[in-house]
N, CA, C and O atoms as a CHARMM CRD file, in Angstrom:
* protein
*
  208
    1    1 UNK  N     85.45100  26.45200  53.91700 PROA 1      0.00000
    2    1 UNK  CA    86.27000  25.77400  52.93800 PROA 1      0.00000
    3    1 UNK  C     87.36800  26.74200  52.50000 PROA 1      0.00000
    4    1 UNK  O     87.22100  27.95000  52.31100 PROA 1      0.00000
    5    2 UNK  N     88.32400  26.13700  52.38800 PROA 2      0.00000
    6    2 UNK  CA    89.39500  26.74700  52.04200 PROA 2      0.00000
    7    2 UNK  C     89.71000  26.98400  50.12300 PROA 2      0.00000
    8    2 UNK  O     89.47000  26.26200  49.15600 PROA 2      0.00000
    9    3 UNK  N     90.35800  28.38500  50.27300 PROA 3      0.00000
   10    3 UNK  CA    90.63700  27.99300  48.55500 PROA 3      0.00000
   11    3 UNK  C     91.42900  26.94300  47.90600 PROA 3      0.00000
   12    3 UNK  O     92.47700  26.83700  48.54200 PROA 3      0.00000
   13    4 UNK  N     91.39800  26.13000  46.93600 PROA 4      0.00000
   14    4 UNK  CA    92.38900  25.54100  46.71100 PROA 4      0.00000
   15    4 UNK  C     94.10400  25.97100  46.72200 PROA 4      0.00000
   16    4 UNK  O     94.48400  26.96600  46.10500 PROA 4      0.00000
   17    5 UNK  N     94.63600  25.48600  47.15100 PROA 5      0.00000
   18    5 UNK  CA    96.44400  25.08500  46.72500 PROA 5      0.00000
   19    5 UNK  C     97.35800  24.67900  45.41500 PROA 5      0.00000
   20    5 UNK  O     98.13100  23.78500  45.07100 PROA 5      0.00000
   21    6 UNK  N     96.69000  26.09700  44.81400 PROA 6      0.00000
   22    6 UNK  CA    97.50200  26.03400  43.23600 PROA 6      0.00000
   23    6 UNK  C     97.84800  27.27500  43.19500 PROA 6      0.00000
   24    6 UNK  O     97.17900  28.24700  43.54600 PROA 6      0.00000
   25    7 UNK  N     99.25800  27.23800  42.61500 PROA 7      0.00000
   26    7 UNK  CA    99.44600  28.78100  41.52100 PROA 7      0.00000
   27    7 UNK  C     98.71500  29.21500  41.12300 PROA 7      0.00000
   28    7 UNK  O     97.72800  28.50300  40.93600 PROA 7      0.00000
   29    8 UNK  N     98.62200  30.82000  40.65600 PROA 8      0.00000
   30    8 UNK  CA    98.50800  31.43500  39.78700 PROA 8      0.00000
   31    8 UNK  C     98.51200  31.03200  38.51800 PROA 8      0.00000
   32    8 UNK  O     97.52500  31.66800  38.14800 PROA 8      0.00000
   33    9 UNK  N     98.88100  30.44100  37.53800 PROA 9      0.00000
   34    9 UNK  CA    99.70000  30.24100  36.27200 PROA 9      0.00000
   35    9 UNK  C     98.51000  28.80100  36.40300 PROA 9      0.00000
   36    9 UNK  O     97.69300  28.74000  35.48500 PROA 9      0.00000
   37   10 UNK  N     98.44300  27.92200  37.27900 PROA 10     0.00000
   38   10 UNK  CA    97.60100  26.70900  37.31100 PROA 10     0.00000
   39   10 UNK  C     96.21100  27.01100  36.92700 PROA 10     0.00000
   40   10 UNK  O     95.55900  26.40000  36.08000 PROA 10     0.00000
   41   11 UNK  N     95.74100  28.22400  37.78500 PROA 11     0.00000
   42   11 UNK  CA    94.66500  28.46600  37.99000 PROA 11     0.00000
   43   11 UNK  C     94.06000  29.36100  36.69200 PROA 11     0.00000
   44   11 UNK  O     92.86100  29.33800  36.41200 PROA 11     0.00000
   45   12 UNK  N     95.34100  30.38400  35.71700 PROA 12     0.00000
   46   12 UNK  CA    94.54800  30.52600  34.83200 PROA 12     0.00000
   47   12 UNK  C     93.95600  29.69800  33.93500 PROA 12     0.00000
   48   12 UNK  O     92.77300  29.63300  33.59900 PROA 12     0.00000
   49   13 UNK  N     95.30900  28.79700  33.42700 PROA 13     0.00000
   50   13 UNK  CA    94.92700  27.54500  32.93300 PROA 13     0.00000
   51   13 UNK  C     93.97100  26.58300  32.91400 PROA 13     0.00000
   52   13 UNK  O     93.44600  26.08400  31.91800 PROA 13     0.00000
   53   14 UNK  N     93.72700  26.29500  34.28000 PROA 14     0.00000
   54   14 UNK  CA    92.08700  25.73800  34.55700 PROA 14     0.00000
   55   14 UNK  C     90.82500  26.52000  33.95900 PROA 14     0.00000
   56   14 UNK  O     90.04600  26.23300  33.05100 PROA 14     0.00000
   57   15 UNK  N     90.90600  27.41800  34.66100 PROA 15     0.00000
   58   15 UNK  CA    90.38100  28.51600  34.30000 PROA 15     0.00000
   59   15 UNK  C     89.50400  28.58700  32.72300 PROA 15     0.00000
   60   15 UNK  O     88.30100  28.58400  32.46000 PROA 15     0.00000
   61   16 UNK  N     90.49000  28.63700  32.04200 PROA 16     0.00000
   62   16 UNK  CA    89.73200  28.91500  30.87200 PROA 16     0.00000
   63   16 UNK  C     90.11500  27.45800  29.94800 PROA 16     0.00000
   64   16 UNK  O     90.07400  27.59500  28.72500 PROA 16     0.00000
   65   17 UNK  N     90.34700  26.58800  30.29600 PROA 17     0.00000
   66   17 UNK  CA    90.35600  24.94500  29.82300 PROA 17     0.00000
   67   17 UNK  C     88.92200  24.65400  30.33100 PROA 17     0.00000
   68   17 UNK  O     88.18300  24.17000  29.47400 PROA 17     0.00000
   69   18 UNK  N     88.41500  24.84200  31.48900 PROA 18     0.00000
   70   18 UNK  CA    87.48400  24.62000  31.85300 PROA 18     0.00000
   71   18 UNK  C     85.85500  25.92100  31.97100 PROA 18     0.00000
   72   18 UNK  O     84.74000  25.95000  32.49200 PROA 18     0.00000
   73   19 UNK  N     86.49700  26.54700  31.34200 PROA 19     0.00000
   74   19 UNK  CA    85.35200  27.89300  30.78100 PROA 19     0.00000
   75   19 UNK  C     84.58500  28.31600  31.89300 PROA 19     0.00000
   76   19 UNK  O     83.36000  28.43200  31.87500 PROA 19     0.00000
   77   20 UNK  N     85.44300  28.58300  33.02200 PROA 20     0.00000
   78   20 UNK  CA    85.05000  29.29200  34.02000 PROA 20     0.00000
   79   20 UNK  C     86.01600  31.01500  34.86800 PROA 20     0.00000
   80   20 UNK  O     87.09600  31.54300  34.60400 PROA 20     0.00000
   81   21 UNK  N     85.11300  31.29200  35.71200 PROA 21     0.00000
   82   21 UNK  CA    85.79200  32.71700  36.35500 PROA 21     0.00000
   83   21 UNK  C     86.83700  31.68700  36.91900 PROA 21     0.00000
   84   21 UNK  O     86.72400  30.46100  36.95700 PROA 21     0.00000
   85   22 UNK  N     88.13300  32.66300  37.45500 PROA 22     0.00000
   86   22 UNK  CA    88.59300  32.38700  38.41400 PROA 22     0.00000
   87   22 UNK  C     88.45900  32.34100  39.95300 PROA 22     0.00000
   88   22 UNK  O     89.19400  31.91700  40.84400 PROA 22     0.00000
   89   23 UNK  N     87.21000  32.95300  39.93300 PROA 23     0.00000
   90   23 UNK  CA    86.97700  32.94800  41.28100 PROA 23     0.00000
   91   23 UNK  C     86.26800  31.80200  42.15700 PROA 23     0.00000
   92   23 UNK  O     86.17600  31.43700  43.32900 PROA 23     0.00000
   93   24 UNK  N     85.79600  31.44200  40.79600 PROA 24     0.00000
   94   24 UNK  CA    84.77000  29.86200  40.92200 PROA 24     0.00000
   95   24 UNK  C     85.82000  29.08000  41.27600 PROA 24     0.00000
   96   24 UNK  O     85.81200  28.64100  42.42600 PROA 24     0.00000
   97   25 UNK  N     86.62900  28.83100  40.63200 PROA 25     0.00000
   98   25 UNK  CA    87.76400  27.56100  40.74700 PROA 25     0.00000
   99   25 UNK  C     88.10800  27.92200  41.41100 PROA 25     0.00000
  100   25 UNK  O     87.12400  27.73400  42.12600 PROA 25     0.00000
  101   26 UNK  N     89.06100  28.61800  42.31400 PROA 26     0.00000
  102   26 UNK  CA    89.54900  28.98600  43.45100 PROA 26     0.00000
  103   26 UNK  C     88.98500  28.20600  44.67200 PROA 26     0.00000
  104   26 UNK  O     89.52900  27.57000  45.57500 PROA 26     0.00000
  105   27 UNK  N     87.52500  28.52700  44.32400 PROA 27     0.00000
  106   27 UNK  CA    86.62700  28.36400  45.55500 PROA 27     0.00000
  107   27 UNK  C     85.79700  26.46100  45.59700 PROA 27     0.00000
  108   27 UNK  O     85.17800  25.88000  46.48800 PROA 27     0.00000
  109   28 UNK  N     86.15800  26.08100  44.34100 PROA 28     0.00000
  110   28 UNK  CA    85.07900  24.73900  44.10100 PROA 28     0.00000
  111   28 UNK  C     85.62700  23.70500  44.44500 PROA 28     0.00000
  112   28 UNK  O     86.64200  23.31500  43.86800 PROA 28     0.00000
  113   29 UNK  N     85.16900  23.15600  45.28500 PROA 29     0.00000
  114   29 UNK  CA    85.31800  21.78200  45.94400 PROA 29     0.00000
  115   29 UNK  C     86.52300  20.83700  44.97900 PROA 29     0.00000
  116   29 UNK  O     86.61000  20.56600  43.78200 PROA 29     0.00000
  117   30 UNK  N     87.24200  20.56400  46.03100 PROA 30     0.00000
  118   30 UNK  CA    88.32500  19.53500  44.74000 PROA 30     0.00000
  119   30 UNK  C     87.49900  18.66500  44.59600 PROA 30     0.00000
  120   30 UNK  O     87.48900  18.66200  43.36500 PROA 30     0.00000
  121   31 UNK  N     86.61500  17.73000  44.94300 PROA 31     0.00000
  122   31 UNK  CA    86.23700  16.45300  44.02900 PROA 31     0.00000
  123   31 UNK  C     85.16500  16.82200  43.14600 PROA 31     0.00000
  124   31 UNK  O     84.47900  15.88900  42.72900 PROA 31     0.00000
  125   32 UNK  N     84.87000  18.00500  42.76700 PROA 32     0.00000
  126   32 UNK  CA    84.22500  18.85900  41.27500 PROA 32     0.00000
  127   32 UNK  C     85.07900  19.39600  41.04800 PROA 32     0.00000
  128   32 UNK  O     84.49400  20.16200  40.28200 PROA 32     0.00000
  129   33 UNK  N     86.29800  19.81000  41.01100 PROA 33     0.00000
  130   33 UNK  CA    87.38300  20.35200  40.17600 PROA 33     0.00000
  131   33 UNK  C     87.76000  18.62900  39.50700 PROA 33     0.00000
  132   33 UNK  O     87.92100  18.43200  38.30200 PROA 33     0.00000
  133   34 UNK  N     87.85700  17.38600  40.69600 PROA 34     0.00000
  134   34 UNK  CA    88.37200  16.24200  39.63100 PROA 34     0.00000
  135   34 UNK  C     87.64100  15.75100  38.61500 PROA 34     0.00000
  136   34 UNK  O     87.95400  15.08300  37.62900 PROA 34     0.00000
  137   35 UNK  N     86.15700  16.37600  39.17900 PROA 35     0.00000
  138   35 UNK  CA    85.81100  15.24200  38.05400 PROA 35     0.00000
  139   35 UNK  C     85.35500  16.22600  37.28500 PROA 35     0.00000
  140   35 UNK  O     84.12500  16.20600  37.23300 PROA 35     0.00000
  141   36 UNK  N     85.94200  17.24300  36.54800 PROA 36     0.00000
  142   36 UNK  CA    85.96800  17.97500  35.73400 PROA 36     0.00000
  143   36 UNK  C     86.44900  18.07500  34.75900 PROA 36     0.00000
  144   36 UNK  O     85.98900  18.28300  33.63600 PROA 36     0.00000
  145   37 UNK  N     87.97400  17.85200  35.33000 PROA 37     0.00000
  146   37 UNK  CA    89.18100  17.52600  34.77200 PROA 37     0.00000
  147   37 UNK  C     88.83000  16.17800  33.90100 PROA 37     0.00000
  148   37 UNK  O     89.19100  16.17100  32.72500 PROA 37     0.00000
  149   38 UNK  N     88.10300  14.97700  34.46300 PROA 38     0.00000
  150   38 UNK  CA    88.03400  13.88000  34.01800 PROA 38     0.00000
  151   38 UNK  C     87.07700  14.06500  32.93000 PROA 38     0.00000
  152   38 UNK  O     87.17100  13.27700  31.98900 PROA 38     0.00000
  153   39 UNK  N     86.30700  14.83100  32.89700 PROA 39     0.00000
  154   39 UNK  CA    85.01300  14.99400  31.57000 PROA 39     0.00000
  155   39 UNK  C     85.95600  15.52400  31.17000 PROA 39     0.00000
  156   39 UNK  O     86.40500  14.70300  30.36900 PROA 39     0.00000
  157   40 UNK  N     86.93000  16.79400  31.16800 PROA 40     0.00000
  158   40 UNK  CA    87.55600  17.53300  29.99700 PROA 40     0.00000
  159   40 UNK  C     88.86600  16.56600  29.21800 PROA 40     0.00000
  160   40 UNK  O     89.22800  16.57700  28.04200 PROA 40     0.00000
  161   41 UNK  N     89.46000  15.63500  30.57100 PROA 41     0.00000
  162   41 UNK  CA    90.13800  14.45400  29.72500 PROA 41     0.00000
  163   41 UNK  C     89.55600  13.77900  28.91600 PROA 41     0.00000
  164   41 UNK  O     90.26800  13.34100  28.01200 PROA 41     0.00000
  165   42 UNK  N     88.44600  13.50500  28.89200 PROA 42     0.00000
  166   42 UNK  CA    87.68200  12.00100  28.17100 PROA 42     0.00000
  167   42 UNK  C     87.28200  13.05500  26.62100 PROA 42     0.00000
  168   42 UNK  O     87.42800  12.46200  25.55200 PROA 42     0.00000
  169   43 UNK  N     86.83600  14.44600  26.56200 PROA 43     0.00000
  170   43 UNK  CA    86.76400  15.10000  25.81800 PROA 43     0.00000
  171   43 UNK  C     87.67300  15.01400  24.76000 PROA 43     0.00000
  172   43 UNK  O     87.38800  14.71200  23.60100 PROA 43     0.00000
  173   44 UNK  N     88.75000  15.28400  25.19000 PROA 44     0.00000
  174   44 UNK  CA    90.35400  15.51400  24.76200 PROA 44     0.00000
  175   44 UNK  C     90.56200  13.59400  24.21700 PROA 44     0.00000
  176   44 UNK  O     91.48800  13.30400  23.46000 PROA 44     0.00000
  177   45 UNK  N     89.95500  12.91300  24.53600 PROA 45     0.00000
  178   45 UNK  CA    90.03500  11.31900  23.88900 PROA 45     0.00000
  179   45 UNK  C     88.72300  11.06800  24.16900 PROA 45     0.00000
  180   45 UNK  O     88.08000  10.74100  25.16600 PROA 45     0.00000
  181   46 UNK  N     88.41600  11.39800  22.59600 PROA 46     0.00000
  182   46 UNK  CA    86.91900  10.32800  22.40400 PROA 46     0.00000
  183   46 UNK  C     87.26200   9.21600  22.08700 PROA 46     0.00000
  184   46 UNK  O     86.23400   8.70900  21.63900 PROA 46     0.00000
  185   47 UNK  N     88.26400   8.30700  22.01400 PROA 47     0.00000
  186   47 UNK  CA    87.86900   6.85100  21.38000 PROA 47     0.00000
  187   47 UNK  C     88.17300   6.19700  23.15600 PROA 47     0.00000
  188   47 UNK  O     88.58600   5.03700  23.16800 PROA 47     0.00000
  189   48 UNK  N     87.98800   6.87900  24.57600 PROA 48     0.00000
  190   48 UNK  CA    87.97800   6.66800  25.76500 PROA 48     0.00000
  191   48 UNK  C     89.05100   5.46400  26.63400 PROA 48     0.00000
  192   48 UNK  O     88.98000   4.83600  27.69000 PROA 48     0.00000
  193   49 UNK  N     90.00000   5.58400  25.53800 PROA 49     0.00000
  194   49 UNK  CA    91.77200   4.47100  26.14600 PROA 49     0.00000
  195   49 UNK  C     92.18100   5.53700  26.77000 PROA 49     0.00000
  196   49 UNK  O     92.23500   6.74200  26.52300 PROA 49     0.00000
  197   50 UNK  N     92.59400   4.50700  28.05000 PROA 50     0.00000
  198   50 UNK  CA    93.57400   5.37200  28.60200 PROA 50     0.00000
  199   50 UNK  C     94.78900   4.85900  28.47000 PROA 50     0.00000
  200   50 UNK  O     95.02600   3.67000  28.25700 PROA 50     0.00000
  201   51 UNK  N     95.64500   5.79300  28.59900 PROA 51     0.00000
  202   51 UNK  CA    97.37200   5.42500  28.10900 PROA 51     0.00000
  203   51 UNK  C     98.25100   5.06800  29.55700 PROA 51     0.00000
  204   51 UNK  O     98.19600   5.69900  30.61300 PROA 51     0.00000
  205   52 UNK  N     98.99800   3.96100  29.27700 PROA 52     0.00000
  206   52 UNK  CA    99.74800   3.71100  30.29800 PROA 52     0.00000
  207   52 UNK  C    100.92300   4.06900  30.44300 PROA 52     0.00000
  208   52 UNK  O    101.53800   3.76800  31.46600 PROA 52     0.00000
């Protein structure tokens, strides 16, 4: 597996939005990086609308 295809600057960001090393994210499967992102979105809106 390849590392993901993000910046630097992306990856710190993930990084510690998502309270991990960087070396983890680098390395973690994109469809557990998405649906990561998607628990840390739904976090970020508890009343669970999404905006159009």
């Amino acid at each position: 597996m390849k590392p993901l295809q993000i910046s630097p600057e992306t990856a710190k960001l993930l990084a510690a939005k998502l309270n991990v090393p960087i070396e983890h994210l680098m390395h973690m499967p994109q469809h557990i990086l998405m649906r990561k992102l998607m628990e840390l979105a739904q976090e970020e809106k508890p009343d669970g609308k999404t905006e159009s």
